[in-house]
C-alpha positions as CSV (number, residue, x, y, z in Angstrom):
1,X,6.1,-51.9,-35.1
2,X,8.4,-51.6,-32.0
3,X,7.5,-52.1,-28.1
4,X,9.2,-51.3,-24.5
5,X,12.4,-53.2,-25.8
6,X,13.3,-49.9,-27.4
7,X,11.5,-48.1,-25.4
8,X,12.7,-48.8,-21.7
9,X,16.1,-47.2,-21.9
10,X,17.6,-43.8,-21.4
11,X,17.9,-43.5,-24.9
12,X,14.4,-44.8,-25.5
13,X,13.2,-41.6,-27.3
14,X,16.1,-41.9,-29.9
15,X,15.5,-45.0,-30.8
16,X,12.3,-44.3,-32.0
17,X,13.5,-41.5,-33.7
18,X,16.0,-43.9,-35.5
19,X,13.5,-45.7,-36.3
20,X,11.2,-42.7,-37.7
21,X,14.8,-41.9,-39.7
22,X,14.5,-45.0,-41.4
23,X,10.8,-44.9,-41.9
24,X,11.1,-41.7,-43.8
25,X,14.4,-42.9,-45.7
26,X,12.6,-45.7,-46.8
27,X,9.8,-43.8,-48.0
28,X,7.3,-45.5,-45.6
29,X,5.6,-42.9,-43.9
30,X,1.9,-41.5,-45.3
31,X,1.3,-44.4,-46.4
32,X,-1.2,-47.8,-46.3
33,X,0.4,-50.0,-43.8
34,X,3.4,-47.4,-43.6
35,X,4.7,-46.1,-40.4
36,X,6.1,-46.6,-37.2
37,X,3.9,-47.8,-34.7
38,X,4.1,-48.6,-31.1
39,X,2.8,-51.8,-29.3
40,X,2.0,-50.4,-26.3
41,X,2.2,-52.2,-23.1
42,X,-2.0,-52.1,-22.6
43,X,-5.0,-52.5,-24.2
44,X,-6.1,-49.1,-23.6
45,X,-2.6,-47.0,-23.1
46,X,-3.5,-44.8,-26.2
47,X,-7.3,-44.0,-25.0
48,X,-5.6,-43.2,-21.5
49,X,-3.5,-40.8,-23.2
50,X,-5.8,-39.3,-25.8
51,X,-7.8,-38.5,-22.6
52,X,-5.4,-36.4,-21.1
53,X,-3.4,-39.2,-19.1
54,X,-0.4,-37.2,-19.7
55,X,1.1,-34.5,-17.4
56,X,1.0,-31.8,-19.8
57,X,-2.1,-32.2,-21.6
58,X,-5.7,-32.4,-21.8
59,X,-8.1,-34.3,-24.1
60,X,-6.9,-35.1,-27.1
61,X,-3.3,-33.6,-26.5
62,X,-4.3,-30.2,-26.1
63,X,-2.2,-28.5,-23.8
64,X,-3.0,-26.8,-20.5
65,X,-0.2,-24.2,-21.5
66,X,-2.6,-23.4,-23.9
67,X,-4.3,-20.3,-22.3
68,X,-7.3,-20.9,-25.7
69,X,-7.8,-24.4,-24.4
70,X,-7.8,-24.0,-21.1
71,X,-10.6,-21.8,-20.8
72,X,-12.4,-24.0,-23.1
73,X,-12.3,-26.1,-20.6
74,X,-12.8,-24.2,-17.6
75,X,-16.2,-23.0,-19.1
76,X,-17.1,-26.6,-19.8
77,X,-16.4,-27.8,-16.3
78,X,-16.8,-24.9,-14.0
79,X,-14.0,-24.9,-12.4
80,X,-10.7,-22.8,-12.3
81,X,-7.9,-25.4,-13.8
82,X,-3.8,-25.1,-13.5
83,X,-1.9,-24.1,-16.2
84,X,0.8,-25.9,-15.0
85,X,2.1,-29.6,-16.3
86,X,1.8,-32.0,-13.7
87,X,4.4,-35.3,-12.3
88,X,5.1,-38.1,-14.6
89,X,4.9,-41.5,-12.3
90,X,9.1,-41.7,-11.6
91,X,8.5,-37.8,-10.9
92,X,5.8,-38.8,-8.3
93,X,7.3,-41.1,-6.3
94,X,10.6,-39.0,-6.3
95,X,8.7,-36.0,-4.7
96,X,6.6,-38.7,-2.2
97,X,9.7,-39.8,-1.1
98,X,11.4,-36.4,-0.3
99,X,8.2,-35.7,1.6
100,X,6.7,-33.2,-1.5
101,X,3.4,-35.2,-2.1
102,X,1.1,-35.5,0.8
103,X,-1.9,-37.2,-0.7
104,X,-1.6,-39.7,-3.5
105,X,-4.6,-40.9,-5.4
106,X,-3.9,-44.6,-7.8
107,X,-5.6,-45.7,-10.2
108,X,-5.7,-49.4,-11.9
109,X,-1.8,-49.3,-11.0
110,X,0.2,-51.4,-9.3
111,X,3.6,-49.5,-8.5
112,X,4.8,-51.9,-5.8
113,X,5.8,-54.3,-8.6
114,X,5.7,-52.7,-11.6
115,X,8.0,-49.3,-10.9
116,X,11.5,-49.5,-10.8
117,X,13.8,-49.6,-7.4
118,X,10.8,-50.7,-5.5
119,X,12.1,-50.4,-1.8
120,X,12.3,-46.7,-2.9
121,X,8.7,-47.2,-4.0
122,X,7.9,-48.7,-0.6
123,X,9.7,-45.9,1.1
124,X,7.7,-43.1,-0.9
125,X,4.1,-44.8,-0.7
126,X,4.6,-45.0,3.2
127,X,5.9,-41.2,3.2
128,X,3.0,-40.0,1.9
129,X,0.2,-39.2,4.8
130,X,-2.9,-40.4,2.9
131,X,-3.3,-42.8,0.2
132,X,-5.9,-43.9,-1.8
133,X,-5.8,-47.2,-4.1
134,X,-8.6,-47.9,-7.0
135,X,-8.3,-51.1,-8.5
136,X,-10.5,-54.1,-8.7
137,X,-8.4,-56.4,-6.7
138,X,-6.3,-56.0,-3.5
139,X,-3.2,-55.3,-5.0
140,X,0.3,-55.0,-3.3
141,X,-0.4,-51.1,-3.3
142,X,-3.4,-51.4,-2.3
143,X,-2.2,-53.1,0.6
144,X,-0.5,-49.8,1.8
145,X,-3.6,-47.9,1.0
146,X,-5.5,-45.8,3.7
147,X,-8.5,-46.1,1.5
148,X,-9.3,-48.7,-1.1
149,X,-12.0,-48.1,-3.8
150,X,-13.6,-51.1,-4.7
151,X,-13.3,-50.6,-9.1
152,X,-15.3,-52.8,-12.1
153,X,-13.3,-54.8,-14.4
154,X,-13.9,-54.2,-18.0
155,X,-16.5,-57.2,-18.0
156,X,-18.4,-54.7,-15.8
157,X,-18.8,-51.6,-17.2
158,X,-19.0,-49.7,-20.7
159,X,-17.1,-47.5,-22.5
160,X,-14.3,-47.5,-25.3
161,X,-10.9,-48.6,-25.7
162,X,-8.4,-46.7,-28.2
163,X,-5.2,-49.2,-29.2
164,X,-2.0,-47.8,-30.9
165,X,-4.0,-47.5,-34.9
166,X,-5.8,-44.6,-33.0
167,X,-9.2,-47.6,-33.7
168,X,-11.8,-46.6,-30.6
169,X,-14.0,-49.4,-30.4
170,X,-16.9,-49.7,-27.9
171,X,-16.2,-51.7,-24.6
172,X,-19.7,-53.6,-23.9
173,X,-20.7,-54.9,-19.9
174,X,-21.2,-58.5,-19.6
175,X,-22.5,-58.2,-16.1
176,X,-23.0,-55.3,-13.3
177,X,-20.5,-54.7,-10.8
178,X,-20.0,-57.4,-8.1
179,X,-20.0,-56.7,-4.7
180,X,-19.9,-52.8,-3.9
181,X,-17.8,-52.2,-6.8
182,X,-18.4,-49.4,-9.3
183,X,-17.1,-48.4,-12.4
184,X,-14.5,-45.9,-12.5
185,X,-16.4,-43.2,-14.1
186,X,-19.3,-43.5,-11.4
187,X,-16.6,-43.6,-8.5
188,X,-15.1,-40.2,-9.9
189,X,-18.6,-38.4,-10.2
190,X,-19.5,-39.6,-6.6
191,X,-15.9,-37.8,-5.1
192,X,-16.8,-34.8,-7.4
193,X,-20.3,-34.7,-6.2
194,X,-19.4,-34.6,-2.5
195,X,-16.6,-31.9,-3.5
196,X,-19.3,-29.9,-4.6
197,X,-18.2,-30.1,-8.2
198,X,-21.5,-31.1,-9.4
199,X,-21.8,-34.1,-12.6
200,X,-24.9,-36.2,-12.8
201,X,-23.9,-38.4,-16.1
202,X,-26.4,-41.4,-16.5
203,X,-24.6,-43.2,-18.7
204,X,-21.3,-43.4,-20.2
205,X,-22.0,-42.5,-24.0
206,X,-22.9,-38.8,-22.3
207,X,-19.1,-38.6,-21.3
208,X,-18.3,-40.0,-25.3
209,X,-20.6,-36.9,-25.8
210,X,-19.0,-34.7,-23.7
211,X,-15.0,-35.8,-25.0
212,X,-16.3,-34.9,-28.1
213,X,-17.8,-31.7,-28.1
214,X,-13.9,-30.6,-26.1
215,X,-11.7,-32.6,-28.5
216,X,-11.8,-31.9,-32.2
217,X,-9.9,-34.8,-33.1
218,X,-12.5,-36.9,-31.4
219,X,-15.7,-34.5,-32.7
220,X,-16.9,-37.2,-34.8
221,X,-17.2,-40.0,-32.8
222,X,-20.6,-40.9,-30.4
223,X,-21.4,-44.6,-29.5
224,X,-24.1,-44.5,-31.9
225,X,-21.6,-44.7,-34.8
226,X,-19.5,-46.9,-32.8
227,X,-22.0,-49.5,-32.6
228,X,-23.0,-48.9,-36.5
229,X,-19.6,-49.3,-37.9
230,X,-18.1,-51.3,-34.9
231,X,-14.8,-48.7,-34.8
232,X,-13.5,-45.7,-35.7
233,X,-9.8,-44.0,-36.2
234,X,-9.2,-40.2,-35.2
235,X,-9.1,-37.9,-36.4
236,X,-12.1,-38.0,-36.8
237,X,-13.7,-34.5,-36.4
238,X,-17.7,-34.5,-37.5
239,X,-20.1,-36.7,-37.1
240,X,-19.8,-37.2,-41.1
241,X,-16.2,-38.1,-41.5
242,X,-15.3,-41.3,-41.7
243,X,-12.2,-41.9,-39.7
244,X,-8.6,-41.4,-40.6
245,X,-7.1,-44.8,-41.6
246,X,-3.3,-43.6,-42.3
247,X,-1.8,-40.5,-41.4
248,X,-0.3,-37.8,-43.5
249,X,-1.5,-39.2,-46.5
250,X,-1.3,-35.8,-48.7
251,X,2.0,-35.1,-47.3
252,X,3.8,-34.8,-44.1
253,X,1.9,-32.5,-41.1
254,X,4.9,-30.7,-40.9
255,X,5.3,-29.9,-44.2
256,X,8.8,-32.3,-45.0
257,X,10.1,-35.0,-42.9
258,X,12.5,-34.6,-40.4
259,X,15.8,-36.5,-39.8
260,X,17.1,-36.4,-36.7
261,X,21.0,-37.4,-36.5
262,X,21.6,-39.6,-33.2
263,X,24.5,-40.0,-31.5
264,X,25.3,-43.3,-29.4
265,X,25.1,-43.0,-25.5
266,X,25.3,-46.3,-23.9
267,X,23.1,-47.2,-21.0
268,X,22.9,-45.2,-17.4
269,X,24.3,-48.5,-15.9
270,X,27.2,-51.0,-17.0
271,X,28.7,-54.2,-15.7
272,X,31.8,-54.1,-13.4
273,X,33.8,-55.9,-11.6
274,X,31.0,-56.2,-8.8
275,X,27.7,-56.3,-10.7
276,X,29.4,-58.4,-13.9
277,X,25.8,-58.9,-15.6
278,X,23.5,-56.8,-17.4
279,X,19.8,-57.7,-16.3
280,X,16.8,-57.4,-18.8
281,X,13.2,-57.9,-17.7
282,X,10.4,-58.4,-19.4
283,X,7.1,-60.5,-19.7
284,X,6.3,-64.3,-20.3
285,X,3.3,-65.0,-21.9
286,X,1.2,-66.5,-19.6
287,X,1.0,-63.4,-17.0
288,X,-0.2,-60.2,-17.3
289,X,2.2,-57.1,-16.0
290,X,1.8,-57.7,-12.1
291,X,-0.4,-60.6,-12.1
292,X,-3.3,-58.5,-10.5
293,X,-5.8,-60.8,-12.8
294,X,-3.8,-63.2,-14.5
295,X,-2.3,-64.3,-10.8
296,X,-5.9,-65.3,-10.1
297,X,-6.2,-68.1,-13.0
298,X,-5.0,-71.6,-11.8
299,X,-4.4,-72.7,-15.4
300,X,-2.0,-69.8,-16.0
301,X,-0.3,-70.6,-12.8
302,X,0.1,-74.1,-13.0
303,X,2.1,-73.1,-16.4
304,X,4.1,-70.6,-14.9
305,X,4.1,-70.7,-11.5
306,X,7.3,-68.8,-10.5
307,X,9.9,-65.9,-10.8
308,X,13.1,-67.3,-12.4
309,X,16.1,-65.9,-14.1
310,X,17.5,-67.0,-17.6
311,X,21.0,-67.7,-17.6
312,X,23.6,-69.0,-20.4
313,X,24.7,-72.2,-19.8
314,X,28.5,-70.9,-20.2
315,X,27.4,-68.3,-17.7
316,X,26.0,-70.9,-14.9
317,X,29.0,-73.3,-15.2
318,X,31.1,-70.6,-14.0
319,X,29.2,-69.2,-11.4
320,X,28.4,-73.3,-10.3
321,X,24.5,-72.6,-10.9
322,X,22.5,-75.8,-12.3
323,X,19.2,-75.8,-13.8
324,X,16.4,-75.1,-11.1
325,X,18.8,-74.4,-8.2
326,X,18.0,-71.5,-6.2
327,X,20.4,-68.3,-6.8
328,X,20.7,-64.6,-5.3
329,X,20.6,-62.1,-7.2
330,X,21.8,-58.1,-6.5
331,X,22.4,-54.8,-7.9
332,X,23.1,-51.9,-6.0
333,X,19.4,-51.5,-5.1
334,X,18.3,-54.2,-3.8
335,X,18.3,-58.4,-3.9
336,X,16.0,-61.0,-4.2
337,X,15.8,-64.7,-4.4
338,X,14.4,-67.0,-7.9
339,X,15.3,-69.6,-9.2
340,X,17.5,-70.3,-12.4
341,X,16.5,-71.3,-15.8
342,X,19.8,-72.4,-18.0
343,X,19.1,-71.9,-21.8
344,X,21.0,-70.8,-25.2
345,X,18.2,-68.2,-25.5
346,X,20.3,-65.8,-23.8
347,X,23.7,-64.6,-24.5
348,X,26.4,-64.7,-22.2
349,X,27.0,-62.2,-19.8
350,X,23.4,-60.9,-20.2
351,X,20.5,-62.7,-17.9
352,X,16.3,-62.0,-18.3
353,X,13.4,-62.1,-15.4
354,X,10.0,-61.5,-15.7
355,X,8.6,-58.8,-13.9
356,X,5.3,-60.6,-12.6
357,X,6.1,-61.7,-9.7
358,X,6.0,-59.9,-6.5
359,X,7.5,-62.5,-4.5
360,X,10.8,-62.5,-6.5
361,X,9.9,-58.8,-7.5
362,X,12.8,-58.4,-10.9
363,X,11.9,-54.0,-10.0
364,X,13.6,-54.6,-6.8
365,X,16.9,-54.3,-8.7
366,X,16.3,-52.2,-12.0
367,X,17.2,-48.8,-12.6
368,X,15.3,-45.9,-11.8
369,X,17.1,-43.8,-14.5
370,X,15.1,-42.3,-17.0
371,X,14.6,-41.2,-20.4
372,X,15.0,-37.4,-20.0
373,X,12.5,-36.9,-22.8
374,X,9.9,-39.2,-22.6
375,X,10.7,-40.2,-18.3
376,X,10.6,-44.0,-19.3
377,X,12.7,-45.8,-16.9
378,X,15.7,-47.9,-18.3
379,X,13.8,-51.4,-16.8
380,X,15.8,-53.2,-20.0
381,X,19.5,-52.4,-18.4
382,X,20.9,-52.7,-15.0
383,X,23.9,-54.3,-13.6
384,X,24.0,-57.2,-11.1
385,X,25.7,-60.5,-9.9
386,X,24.6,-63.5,-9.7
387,X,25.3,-66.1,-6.9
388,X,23.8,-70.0,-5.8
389,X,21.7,-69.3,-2.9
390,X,23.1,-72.0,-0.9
391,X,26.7,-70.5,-1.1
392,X,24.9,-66.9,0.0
393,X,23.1,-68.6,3.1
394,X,26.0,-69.9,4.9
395,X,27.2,-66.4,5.3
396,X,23.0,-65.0,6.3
């Protein structure tokens, strides 16, 4: 199992592949409880992308290169599609902020404070003439919106959720949608509708009906044998197969395995003499990514109320920073203000913040350079300095 620690760097993609390397050396591949495996960063990142949540790709990674299943879907939908892969997010706001992208539809995302270099961000959202924000709370992007659709959370509506064992398993409402909220598939088929791209789906299980008449990996699966046997793993491609527990069981898809000889590159951006420390963010337990929901529960805030940065005690005697004090911390992107949190949990000349919180936003400094396989930003690595905010206000 790995997560965004090896993920979130330029070299991101290799590292999995080192990884896969060692998997395969080790004879763990094609096997029960073999593999590599990623934890991804939400519940439902792998349903997202099995349903086409992916610039180059349609359901269930087809391709939209793919002249075959392209018109396969065309005919299904009535419409003429492109053939041409879309932005990846970092692409996105690049293009918004050189004045490429006009309109800019989000959904469920909170860019303001989860993207990195966020006064780009800021810059690019504003540049774009219309925006619209879906989410089910009023976000910092959503703040910049020209027009907020009120979404459902998932206590709200039905469907499925995918996690990273390729499981689908049925997502049950608790209640109806508050307020004027709707769920998202319902606010999608009323902008199609008044497009005059007619859909008239009742009920979500008629989408599950639809993904898997286009998507032979998910043929098999209908919410009728989700609720019968509670989950199912794709591929799954008739309605009599029971799921795919472990891939490449017989032997590799391929045919053999391949080992793929890495070479070391070391991050986009190093300390120096003016930004001595590297900077890793990450996620504390109590919050959830930008605090959109979590931010709302008193009992997780009372816990941890705050932004703050970890810092070696070796570190904070030199730079005169005590435990709790306020500090300033830059990079060349941006600065912000938290406060300090002195422990051995962190080596010396590295420091950690959490990315939750938008009032001490840790994006504002990251790195906006990217993986150029996979277009991950490197949020573990970025250079900065350190300084006690008292000793930076007498100069403000």
């Amino acid at each position: 199992l790995y997560t965004m620690g090896v993920t979130q760097h330029t070299t991101g993609t290799e590292g999995v592949m080192s990884l896969s390397n060692l998997a395969l050396l080790c004879g763990n591949i094609g096997i029960e409880s073999g593999g590599i495996n990623p934890l991804r960063g939400q519940n439902n990142v792998q349903g997202a992308c099995d349903m086409g949540g992916l610039p180059g790709d349609l359901t269930g990674y087809q391709k939209v290169a793919n002249p075959d299943a392209l018109a396969k879907f065309e005919s299904a939908w009535g419409v003429k599609l492109s053939d041409k892969p879309g932005l990846t997010l970092c692409d996105i706001v690049h293009k918004a902020g050189h004045g490429d992208i006009k309109f800019l539809y989000v959904m469920g995302e909170n860019p303001m404070v989860s993207d990195p270099d966020l006064n780009h961000v800021e810059e690019a959202l504003k540049n774009t003439e219309f925006l619209v924000v879906q989410d089910i709370f009023l976000t910092e992007t959503a703040a910049l919106a020209d027009v907020v659709l009120p979404a459902a959370s998932f206590a709200e509506k039905d469907g499925t959720f995918s996690n990273t064992e390729r499981r689908v398993q049925r997502v049950r409402k608790a209640i109806e949608p508050v307020g004027k909220s709707k769920a998202d598939w319902v606010i999608l088929m009323d902008i199609l509708n008044r497009l005059g791209v007619e859909k008239k789906y009742s009920h979500p299980s008629e989408i599950m009906a639809e993904i898997s008449a286009l998507t032979p990996s998910y043929g098999g699966i209908t919410f009728e044998r989700l609720d019968q046997l509670g989950s199912l793993q794709w591929p799954c491609p008739t309605v009599d197969h029971p799921g795919t527990v472990y891939l490449h069981k017989a032997a590799i898809a391929r045919g053999k395995g391949l080992f793929k000889a890495i070479e070391y590159k070391p991050s986009n951006e190093l300390p120096d003499a003016d930004y001595p420390f590297v900077l890793t963010t990450g996620r504390v337990l109590y919050h959830y990514h930008t605090k959109t929901m979590t931010g709302k529960v008193a009992g997780l805030n009372a816990i941890s109320p705050e932004s703050f940065i970890e810092i070696n005690p070796v570190t904070a005697k030199n730079l005169g920073v005590i435990d709790g004090s306020k500090v300033c911390v830059s990079s060349r992107r941006g600065d912000i203000t938290t406060i300090a949190k002195i422990t051995r949990n962190i080596k010396e000349g590295v420091v950690f913040m959490p990315f939750h919180f938008a009032e001490a936003a840790a994006n504002v400094l990251t790195n906006p350079a990217l993986d150029p396989i996979s277009k991950i930003p490197e949020y573990k690595v970025c250079a900065v300095k350190i300084e006690p905010f008292d000793r930076v206000s007498d100069y403000v």
